[in-house]
C-alpha positions in Angstrom: 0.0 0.0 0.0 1.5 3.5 -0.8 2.3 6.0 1.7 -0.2 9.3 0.9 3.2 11.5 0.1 4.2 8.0 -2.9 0.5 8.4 -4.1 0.5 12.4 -4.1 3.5 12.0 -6.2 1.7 9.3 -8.2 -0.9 11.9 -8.7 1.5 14.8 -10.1 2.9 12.5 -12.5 -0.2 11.4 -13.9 -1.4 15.1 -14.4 1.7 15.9 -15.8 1.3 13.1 -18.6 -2.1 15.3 -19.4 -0.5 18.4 -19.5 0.1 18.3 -23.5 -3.7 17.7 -23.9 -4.5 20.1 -20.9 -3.0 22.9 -23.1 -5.7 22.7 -25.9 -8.4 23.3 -23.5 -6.8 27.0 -22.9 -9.9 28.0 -21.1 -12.5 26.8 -19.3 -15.4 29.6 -21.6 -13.6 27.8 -24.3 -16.6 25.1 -25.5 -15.0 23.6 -28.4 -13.7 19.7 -27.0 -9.9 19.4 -27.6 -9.2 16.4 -30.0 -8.3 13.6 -27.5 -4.9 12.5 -28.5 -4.6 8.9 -30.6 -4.3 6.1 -28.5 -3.8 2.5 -29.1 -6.0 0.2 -27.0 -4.2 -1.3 -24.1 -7.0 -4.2 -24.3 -8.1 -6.3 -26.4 -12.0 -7.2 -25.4 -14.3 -10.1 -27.0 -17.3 -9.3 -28.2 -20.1 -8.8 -26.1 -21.7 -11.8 -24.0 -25.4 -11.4 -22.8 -25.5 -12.4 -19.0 -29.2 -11.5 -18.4 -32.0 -9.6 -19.9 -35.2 -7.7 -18.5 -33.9 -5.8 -15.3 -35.8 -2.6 -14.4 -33.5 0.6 -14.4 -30.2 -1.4 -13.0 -27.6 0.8 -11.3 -25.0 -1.1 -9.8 -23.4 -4.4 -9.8 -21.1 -6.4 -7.1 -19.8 -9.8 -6.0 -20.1 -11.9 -3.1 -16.7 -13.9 -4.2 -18.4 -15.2 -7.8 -22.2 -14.3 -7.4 -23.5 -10.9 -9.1 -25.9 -9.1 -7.0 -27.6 -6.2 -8.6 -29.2 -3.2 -7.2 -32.5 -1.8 -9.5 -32.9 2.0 -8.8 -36.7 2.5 -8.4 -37.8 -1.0 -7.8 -35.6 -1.2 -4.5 -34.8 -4.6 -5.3 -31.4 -6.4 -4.7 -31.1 -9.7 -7.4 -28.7 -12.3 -7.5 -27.5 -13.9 -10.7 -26.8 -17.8 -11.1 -24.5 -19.1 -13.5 -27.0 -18.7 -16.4 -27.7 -15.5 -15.5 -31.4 -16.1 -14.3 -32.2 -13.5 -11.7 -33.5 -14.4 -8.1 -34.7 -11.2 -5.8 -32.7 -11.5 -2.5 -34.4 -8.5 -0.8 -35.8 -5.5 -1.1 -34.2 -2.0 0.1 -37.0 0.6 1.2 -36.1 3.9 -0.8 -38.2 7.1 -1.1 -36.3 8.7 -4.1 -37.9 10.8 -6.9 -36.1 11.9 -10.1 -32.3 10.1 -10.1 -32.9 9.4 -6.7 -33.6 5.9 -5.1 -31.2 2.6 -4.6 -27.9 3.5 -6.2 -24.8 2.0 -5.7 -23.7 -1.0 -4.0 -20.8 -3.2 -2.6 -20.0 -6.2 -0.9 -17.8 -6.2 2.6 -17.5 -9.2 4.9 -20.7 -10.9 4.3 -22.1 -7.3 4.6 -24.2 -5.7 1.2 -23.6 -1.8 1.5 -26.3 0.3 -0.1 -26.5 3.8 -1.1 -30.2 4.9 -1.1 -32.7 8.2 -1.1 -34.7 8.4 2.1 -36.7 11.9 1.0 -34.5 14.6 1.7 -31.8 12.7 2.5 -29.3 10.4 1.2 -27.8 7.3 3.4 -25.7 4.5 3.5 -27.2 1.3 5.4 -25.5 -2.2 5.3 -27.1 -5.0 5.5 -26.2 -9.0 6.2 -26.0 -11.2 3.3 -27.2 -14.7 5.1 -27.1 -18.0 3.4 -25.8 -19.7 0.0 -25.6 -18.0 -3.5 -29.3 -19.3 -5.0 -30.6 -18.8 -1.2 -29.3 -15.7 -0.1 -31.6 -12.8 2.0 -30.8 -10.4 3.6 -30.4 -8.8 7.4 -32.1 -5.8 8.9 -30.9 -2.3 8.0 -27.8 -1.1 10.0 -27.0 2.8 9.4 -23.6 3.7 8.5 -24.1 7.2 7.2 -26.8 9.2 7.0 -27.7 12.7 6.1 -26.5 13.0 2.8 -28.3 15.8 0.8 -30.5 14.2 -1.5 -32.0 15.9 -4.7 -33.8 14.7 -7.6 -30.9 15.1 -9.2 -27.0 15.0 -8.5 -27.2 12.5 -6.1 -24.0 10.5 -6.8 -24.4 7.2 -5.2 -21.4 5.1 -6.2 -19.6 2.7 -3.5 -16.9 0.8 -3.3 -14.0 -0.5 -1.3 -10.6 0.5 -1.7 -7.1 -1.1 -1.4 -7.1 0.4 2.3 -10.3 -1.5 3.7 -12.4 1.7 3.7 -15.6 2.3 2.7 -15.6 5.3 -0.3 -18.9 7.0 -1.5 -19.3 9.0 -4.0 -21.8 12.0 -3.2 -23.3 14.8 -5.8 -24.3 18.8 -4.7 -27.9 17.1 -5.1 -28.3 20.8 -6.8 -27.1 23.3 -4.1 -24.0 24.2 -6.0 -22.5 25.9 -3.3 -22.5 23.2 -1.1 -19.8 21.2 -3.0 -17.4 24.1 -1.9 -18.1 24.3 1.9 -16.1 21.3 3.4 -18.6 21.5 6.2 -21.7 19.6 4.0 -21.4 16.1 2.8 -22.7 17.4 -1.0 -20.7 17.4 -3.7 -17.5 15.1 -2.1 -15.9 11.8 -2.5 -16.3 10.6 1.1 -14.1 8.3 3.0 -15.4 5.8 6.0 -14.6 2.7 8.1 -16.6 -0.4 7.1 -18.9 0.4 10.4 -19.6 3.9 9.5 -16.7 5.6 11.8 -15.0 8.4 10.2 -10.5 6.9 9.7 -8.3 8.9 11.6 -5.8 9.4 8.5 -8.9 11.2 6.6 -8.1 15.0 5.7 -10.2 16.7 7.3 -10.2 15.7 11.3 -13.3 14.4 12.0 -14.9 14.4 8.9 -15.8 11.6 6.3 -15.3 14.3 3.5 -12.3 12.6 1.3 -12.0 15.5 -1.8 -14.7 18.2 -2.4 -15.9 20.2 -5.2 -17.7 17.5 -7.3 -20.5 18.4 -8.8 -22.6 14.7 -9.5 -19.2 12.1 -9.4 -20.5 8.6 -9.9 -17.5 6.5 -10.7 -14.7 5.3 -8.7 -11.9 3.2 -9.0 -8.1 2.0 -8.4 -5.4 0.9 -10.0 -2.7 -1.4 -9.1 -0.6 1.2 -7.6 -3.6 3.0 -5.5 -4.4 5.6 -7.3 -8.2 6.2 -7.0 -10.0 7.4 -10.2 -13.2 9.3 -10.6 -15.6 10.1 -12.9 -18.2 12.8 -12.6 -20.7 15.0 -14.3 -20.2 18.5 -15.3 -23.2 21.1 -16.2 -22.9 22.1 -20.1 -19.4 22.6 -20.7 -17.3 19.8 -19.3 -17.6 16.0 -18.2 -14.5 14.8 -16.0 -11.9 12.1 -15.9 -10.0 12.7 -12.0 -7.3 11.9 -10.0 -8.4 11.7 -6.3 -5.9 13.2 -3.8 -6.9 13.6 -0.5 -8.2 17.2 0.5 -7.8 18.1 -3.0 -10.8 20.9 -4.3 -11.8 20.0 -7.6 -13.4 23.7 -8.8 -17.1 23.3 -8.6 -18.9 25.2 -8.9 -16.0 28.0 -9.5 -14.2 25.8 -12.3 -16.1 22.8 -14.7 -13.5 21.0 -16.7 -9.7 22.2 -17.2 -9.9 25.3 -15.9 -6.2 26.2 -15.0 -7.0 27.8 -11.8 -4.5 27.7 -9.1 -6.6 26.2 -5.9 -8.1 23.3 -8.1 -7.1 20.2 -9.1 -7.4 20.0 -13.4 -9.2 16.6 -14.6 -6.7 14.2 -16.4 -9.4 14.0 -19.3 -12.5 15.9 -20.2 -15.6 15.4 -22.6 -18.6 17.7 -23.8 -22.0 15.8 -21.9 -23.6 15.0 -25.4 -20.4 12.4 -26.1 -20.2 11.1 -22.3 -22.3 11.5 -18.9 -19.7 8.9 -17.3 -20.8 7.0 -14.4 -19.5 4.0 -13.2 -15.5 3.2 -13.9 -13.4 -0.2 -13.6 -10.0 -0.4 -14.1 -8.6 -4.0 -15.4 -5.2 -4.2 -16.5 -3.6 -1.0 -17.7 -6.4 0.8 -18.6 -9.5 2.7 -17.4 -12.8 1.2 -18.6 -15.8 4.4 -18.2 -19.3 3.8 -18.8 -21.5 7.0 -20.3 -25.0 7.1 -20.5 -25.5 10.4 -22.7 -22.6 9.2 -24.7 -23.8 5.7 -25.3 -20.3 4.2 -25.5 -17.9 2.3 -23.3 -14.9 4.7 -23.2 -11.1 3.1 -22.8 -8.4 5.8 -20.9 -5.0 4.0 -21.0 -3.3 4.9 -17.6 0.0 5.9 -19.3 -2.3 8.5 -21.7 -4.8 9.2 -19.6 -5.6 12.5 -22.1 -6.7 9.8 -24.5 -8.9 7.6 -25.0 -10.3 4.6 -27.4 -14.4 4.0 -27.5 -16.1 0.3 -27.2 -19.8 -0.6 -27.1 -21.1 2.4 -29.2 -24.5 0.2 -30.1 -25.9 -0.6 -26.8 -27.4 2.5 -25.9 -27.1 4.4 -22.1 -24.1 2.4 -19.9 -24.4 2.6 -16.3 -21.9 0.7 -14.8 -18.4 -0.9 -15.5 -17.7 -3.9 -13.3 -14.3 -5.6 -12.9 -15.4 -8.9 -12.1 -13.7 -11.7 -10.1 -13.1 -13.8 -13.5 -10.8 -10.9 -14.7 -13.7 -9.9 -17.5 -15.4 -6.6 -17.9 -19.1 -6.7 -16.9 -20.9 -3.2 -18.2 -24.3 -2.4 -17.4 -27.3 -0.6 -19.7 -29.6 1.6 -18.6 -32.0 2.2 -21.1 -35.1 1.5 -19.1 -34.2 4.6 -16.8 -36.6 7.3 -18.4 -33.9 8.5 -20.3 -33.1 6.2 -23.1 -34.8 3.7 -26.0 -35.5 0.5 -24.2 -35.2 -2.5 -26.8 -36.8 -5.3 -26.3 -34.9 -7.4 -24.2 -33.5 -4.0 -22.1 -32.1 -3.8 -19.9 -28.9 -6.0 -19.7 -25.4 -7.0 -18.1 -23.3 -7.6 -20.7 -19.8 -9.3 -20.3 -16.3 -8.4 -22.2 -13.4 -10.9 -21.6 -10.1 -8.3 -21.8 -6.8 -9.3 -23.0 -3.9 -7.0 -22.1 
């Protein structure tokens, strides 16, 4: 695991192999994309397989060791998958969301299933027990790990995962009170950081606080890589989607900056995009390369970690993606979302799709 001064340094040097693509940007009132630079796929992935059909506005996927579970936003329902992908509703998960509110992310921890969900005005995160066998499993009553999130019906965030360090990361949006991703003193519009039972880690930047990084406007991806770099995707408004690199206590400009903005205070994404070709929500990483998932943008977008101001595109005929999974297997699971009030449902929508990837 790498000290925070290795990963801060980690950090610099990944910006600084951005910088030649940061420059086109100039400005952040300048509205015309800079041209990604070429990049040669650090993957090879198979064409897609269809795990299973028919779920109702998916948002998340996670393993317990080899079993999917599935989290469906406005249903509240948590599905496992067996190995032919037939679907089998392990519990439900009481939500009062409106909007992009409702059950969101998920992640697995110690026989523990970790939700993120909209309770009215609120968001919270509650863990529950996963008891019994995969093709029997149900789940425990509610325990509260976080609560008071501001909820919206939009900009809610709602990603979770766990990282290389054993803590619990969560991914929160200004659930639109811009303001609030600047004020260090609100849980909107951060990347927060938290012990698996809810406590807030002594190491986090702020003493006392679960707030990991702030000035996010609606982030809903996170990953690492291999050294422990944590990546994040996020949302901008109309100018600027965002590829980041997650430093602790760093201030990533919203509301005051949206994309590559140049201004000292604020950490610069690695990559950005114009909304129509991305929305980016959930990310994986597998192998040497950044795998992104966008839902305006209808395309599975590849950032090399060595070029991370580049990019190749994958799945560009599946409609809205959701979610990118690294799965236990080593393949790449992605997620549609075209059943979400936002996008074309076909016939057999929505789906989990799996790509094997070959380095």
């Amino acid at each position: 695991m790498q000290t925070r001064q290795q990963r801060r340094g980690r950090v610099s040097a990944v910006a600084a192999s951005a910088a030649v693509l940061a420059l086109a940007a100039c400005s952040a009132s300048d509205r015309t994309a800079p041209t990604p630079a070429p990049a040669v796929s650090t993957a090879t992935l198979s064409e897609p397989e269809t795990i299973s059909t028919g779920l109702q506005s998916p948002w998340s996927i996670a393993f317990l060791e080899s079993t999917p579970l599935v989290s469906e936003r406005d249903t509240g329902r948590i599905l496992e998958l067996d190995g032919d992908g037939n679907q089998r509703e392990v519990g439900m998960v009481d939500t009062q969301g409106r909007g992009e509110g409702g059950l969101l992310g998920i992640a697995v921890h110690r026989r523990y299933l970790y939700s993120y969900l909209t309770a009215g005005n609120e968001n919270r995160i509650e863990r529950r027990q996963l008891r019994g066998a995969p093709g029997t499993l149900s789940l425990g009553e509610p325990e509260q790990v976080l609560a008071g999130i501001p909820a919206g019906p939009v900009h809610n965030g709602g990603r979770l995962a766990f990282g290389p360090d054993g803590m619990l990361y969560a991914t929160a949006g200004d659930a639109g009170n811009r303001d609030s991703a600047q004020d260090t003193g609100s849980l909107a519009g951060k990347i927060l950081r938290l012990m698996p039972d809810g406590g807030v880690p002594g190491d986090n930047p702020f003493p006392g606080s679960a707030v990991y990084s702030y000035g996010h406007r609606n982030p809903q991806g996170i990953a690492w890589d291999s050294e422990g770099t944590l990546y994040a995707s996020e949302f901008g408004q109309n100018t600027w989607d965002e590829l980041n690199v997650i430093e602790p206590g760093g201030n990533y400009g919203w509301p005051d900056a949206e994309g590559i903005a140049g201004q000292e205070g604020y950490i610069d994404p690695v990559q950005q995009w114009e909304p129509s070709a991305a929305s980016p929500s959930g990310i994986a990483v597998l192998g040497n390369s950044v795998f992104i998932a966008n839902l305006r943008g209808e395309r599975l977008r590849e950032v090399p970690l060595q070029e991370p101001g580049s990019a190749v595109e994958h799945l560009t005929g599946e409609g809205r993606l959701r979610d990118a999974v690294a799965a236990p297997d080593g393949s790449l699971w992605v997620l549609t979302s075209n059943t979400d009030g936002r996008g074309r449902p076909g016939a057999e929508d929505d789906r989990i799709l799996r790509l094997d990837v070959v380095p």
